[in-house]
C-alpha positions in Angstrom: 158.1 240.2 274.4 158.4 242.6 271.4 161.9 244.5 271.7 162.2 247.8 269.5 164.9 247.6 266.7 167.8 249.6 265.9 167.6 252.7 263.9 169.8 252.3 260.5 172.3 255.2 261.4 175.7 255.2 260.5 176.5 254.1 263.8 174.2 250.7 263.5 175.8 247.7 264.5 175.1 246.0 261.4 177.3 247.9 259.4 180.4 247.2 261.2 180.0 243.8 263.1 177.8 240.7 262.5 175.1 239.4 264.1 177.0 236.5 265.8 179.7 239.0 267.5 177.1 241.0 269.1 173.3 241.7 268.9 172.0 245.4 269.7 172.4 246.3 273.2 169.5 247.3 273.9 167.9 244.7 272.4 169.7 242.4 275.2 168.9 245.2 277.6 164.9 243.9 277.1 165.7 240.6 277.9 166.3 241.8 281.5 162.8 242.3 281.6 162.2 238.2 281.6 165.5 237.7 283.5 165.5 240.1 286.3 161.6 240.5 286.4 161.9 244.4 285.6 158.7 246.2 286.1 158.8 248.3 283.6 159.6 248.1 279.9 163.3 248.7 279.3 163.5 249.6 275.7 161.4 252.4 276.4 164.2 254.1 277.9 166.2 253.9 274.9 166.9 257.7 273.6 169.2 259.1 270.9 171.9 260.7 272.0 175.5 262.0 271.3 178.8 261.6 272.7 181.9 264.0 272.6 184.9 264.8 274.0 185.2 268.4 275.9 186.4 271.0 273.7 189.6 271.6 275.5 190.8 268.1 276.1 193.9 267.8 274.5 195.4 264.6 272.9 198.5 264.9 275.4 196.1 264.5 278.0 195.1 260.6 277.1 197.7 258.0 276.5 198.5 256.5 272.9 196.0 253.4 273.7 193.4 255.0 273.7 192.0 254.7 270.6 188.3 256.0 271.3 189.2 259.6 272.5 191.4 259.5 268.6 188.3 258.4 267.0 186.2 260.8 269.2 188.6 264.2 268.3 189.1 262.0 265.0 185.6 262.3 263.6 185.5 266.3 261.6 184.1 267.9 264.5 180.5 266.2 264.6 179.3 264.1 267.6 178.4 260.3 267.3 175.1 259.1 267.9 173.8 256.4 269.3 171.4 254.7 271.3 171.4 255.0 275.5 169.0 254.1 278.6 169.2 255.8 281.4 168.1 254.1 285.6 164.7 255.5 285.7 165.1 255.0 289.8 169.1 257.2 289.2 167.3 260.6 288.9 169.6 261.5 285.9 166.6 262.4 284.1 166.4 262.1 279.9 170.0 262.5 278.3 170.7 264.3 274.8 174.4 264.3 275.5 177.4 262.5 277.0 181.1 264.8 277.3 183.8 263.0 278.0 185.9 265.4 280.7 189.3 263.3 281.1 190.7 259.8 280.7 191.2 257.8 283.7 192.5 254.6 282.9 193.4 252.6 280.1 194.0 248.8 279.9 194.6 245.5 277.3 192.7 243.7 279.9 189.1 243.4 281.4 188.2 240.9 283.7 191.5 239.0 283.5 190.9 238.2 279.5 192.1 240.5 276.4 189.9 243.6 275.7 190.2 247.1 275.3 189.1 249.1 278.8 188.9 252.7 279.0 188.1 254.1 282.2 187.0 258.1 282.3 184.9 260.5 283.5 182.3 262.2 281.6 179.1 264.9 282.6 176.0 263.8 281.4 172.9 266.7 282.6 176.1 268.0 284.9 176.6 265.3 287.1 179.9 263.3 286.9 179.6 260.1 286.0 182.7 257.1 285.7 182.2 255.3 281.5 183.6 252.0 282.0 183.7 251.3 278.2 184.9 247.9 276.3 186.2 247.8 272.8 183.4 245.0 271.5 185.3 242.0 270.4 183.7 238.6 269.4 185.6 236.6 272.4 184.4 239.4 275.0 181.4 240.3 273.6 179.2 239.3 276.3 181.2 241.0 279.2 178.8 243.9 279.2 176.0 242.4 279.2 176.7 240.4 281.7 178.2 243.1 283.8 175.1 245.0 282.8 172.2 242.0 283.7 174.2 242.3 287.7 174.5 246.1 287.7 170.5 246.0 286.9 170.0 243.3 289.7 172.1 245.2 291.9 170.2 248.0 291.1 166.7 246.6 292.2 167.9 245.3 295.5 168.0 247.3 298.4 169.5 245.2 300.4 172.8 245.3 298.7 172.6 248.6 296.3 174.2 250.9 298.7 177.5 248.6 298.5 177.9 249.5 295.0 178.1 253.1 293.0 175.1 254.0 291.9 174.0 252.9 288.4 173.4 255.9 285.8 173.4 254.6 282.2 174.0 252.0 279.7 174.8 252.7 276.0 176.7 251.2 272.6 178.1 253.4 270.0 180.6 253.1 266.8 183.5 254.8 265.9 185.2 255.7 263.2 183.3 256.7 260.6 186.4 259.1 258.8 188.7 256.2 259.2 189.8 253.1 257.9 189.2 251.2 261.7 185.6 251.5 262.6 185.1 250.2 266.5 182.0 249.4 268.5 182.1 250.1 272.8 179.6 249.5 275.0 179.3 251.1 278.3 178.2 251.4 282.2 178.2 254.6 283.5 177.7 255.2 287.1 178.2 257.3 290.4 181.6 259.1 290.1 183.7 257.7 293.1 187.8 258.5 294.0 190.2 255.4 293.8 192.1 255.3 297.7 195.2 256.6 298.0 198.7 254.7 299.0 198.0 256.0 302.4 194.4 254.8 302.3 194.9 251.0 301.8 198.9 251.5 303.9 199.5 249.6 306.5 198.9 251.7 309.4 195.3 252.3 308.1 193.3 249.3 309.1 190.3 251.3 309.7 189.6 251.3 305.5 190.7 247.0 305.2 187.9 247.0 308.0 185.7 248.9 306.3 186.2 246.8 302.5 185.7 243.7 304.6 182.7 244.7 306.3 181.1 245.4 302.9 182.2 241.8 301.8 180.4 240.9 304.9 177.4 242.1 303.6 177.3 241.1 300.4 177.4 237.5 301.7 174.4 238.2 304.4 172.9 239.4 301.5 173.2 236.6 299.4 175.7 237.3 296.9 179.5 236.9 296.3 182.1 239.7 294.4 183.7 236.9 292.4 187.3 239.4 292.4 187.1 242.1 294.9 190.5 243.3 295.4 191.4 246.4 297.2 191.4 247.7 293.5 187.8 247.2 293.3 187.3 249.8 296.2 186.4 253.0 295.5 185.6 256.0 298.2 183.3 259.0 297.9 184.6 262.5 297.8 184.6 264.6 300.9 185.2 264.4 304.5 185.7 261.4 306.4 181.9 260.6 307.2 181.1 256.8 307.2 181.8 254.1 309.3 184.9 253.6 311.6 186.2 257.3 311.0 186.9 257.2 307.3 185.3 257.8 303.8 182.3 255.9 302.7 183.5 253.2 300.0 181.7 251.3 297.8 182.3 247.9 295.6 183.1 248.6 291.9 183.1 246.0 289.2 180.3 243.8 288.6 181.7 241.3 286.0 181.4 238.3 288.6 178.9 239.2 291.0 176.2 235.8 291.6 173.9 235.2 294.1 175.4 232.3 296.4 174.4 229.0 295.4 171.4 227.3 298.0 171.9 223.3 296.8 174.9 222.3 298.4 176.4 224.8 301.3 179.6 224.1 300.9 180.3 225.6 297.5 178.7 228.8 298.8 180.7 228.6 301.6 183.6 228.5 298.9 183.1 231.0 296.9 182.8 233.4 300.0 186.3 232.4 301.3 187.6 232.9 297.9 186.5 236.8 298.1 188.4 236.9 301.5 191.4 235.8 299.4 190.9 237.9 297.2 191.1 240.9 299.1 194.2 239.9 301.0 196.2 238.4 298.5 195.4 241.0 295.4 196.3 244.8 295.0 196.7 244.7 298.9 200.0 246.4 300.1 200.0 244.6 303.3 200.3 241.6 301.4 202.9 241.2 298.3 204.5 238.0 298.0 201.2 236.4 296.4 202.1 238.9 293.5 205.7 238.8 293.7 204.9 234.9 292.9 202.4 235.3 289.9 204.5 238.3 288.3 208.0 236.4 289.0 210.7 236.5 286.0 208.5 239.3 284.5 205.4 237.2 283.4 202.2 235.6 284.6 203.8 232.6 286.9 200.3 231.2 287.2 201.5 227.6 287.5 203.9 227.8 290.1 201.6 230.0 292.3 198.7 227.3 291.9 201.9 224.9 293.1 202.9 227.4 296.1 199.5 227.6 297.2 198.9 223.9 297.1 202.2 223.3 299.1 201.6 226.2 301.3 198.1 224.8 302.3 199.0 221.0 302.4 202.4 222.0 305.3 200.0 224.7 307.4 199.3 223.2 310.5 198.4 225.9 312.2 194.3 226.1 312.5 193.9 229.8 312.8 195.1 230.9 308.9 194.3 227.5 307.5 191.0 229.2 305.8 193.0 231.8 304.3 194.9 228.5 302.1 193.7 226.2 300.1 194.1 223.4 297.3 193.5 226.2 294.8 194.5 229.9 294.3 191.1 232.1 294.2 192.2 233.5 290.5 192.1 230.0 289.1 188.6 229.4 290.8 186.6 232.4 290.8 184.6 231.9 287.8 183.6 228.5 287.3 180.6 227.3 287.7 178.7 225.5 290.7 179.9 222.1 289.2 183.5 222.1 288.2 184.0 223.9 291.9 182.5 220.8 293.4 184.5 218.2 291.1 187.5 220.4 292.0 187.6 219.9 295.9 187.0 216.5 295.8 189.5 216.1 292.9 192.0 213.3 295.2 194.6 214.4 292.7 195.3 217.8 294.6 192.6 219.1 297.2 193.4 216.1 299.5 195.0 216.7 303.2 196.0 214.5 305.9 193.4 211.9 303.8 190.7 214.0 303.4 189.2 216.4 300.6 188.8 219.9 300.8 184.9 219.6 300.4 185.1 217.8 304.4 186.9 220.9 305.6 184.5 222.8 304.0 181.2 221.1 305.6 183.1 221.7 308.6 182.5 225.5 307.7 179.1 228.3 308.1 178.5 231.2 307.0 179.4 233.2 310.4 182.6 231.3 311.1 184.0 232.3 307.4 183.4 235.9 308.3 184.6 235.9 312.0 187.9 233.5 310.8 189.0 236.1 307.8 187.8 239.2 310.0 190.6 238.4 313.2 193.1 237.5 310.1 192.3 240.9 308.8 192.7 242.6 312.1 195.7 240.8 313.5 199.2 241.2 311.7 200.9 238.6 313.1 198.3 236.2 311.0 199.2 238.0 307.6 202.9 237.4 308.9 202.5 233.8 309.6 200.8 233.3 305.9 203.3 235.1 304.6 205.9 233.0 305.8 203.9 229.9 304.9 203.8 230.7 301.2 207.6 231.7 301.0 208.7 228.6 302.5 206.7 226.4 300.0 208.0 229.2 297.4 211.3 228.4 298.6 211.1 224.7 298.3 209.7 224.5 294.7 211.7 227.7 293.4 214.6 228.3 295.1 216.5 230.6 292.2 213.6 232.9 292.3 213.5 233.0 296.0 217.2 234.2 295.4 216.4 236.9 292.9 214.1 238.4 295.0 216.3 238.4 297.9 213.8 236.3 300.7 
């Protein structure tokens, strides 16, 4: 497979970043062609274009972080130019231009690791897209790409697209060019989509947790698990309430993690798709704080004593109907590793051991339809998330006790 180079602009990779950090994106964009067995030639949807920031934008409009919209105002009044392909099945059409309209988010951290994010919404041929853009650095270099390959694979398959925004564009451009700092992002660009509201994901509001879950629901029919879909990852289109259950339609954001679920061995399918469920109820989810309150305790990441509080919390349950929503493992510690180490890991008679047997037996105890109906009459009944609850602050209590005291439980 012959993939077209990179122009030499002053924008080219080259210049700025070796070869080992980070080949040309859309160089790795042809290599879908072999791994997602695209039907058409990829690289020949790479066009020139430019990026800017709207005229009127003004720098007390983005926060200090963000150090692309500097370079962007930053660079003498001249647009860069790089390289971007555009969904031939999106309807976008060819783009010349990308405007930046306003800065949505900014964050140190992308998929739970160091890295620039900066989250805005741009107009490219007057639609509004959402730039998810990455600060390229050498130990994150492949998070677009991979983020990219499943937005792609999403893409082609009908059977899960709708779940997801629709994808738009792909590009990589450098900054910097007037300054001392020069800085490469890559970016996905896709359907423009509202973030819920307080009142959305509140607890009187079931109808939208119902909604999120059915989605999850359908992923797994459909073959493939989220890998971190909290109810941050849940985004609504604008307008009336229209979709299902008397609310907005939502979609899935955040591709970073997405897999198909593994067909040797059930059981670690199976356990990937309960750690989704956990996901969604233990992250982001104001029904459901004290998972945070633990992880965040004494102002830091407490990751080891929530792994310790979940372990304790799911060794003690003895009550059948919330035992899937525990386990030997939190799902943060577990989402991303592969087939194998998952496997090794609930046999490990170290920790995933109960009442003499490993967490592997409970799970070949499991199918696909009993995970879903379990975590769906969790989800709908609140006296569950109350009994969970008070299983992981008594095994909080037990190994913590000052913190239990500082947070007044």
């Amino acid at each position: 497979m012959i993939v077209s180079q990179a122009r030499a602009t002053p924008t080219d990779i080259s210049e700025d970043c070796t070869a080992d950090i980070l080949e040309s994106l859309h160089g790795r964009l042809g290599r879908l062609e072999d791994l997602m067995k695209v039907d058409y030639k990829v690289h020949d949807g790479m066009h020139p274009f430019e990026l800017t920031l709207k005229p009127s934008l003004k720098s007390k409009e983005w926060s200090d972080d963000n150090t692309l919209f500097n370079s962007l105002r930053n660079n003498k009044g001249k647009a860069y130019t790089g390289d971007i392909w555009v969904n031939p099945f999106s309807g976008i059409n060819k783009v010349t231009s990308v405007e930046i309209q306003s800065e949505m988010r900014v964050s140190s951290v992308s998929n739970g690791m160091p890295c620039v994010l900066v989250m805005c919404l741009a107009k490219v041929n007057n639609v509004d897209v959402i730039l998810k853009l990455r600060q390229v650095e050498k130990e994150t270099s492949d998070f677009t790409e991979r983020e990219a390959k499943n937005a792609m694979k999403i893409a082609l398959d009908i059977g899960v697209s709708k779940i997801f925004p629709e994808l738009y564009i792909m590009f990589k451009i450098t900054v910097g060019a007037f300054t001392k700092v020069r800085r490469t992002w890559e970016c996905i660009g896709s359907q423009s989509l509202d973030e819920l509201t307080s009142e959305d994901k509140g607890n009187p509001n079931w109808r939208i947790q119902r909604y999120c879950t059915s989605l999850l629901n359908q992923l797994h029919i459909s073959g493939y698990v989220h890998g971190d879909p909290h109810f941050g990852n849940f985004m609504k289109e604008r307008g009336v309430s229209r979709g299902a259950y008397g609310v907005p339609i939502i979609h899935l954001i955040d591709l970073d993690e997405v897999r198909p679920i593994p067909t040797e061995g059930f059981s670690i399918g199976y356990y990937l798709m309960i750690l989704d469920y956990q996901a969604f109820m233990f992250w982001n989810n104001p029904r459901f704080r004290v998972f945070q309150e633990i992880y965040f305790d004494r102002g830091g990441r407490n990751l080891d004593m929530l792994a310790k509080v979940f372990n304790k919390a799911w060794v003690d349950n003895t009550d059948d109907e919330i035992e899937i929503a525990f386990g030997p493992y939190p799902f943060n510690i577990m989402r991303a590793m592969s087939a194998e180490k998952l496997r090794n890991s609930i046999m490990d008679q170290g920790v995933a051991v109960k009442k003499g047997k490993t967490y592997l037996t409970y799970l070949s105890s499991l199918d696909n339809e009993a995970i879903r109906i379990k975590f769906n009459a969790i989800l709908d009944d609140s006296t569950a998330w109350k009994r969970i609850e008070d299983r992981l602050l008594a095994a909080w209590r037990v190994l913590d006790p000052e913190a239990m005291r500082m947070t007044m439980r």
